[in-house]
N, C-alpha and C positions, 0 to 999 in steps of 0.2 A: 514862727515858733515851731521848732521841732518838737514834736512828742513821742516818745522811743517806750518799744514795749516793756514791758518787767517779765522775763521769761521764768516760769516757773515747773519747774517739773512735778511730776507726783507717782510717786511710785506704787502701786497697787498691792494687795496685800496678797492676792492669786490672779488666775487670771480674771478678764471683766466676767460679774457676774450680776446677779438683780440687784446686789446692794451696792454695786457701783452705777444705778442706774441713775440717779438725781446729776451726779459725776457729769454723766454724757450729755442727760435733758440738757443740763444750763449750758452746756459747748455748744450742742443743735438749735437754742432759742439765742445765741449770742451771749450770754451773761457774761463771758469773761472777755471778750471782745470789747461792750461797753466800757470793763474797768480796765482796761486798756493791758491786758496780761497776755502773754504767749505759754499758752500750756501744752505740757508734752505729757501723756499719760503711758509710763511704764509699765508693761504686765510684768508680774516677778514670773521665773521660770519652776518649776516645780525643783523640788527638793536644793535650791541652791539659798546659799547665804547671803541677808541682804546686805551685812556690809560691805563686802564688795562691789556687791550693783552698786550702792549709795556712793562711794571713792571714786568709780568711774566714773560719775555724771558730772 
C-alpha cells in the first residue's frame, strides 16, 4: 500500500515571527509528518499583495 503525502502550503501573514512559533514547534517535534502532510511555509514579502502570491502557488 502506497501512502502519498497531502502537500500543503501556508502562507504567512509577515515574515516568521513569535506568533508563528507553535507553526515551527510542531514541524521540529514531527506533527505534521505523523498526519502524513508535506508542508511548505511561505513568508509573505513586505508591502506586496497576497493574491498574487496565493495564484502562484
Amino acid at each position: 500500500m502506497v501512502i502519498t503525502k497531502k502537500r500543503i502550503t501556508l502562507l504567512l501573514n509577515w515574515y516568521a515571527n513569535p506568533y508563528h512559533a507553535p507553526i515551527f514547534v510542531a514541524k521540529e517535534l514531527g506533527f505534521y509528518e505523523q498526519e502524513g502532510t508535506n508542508n511548505a511555509f511561505v513568508p509573505k514579502a513586505p508591502f506586496s499583495e497576497v493574491a498574487p502570491i496565493v495564484r502562484c502557488i
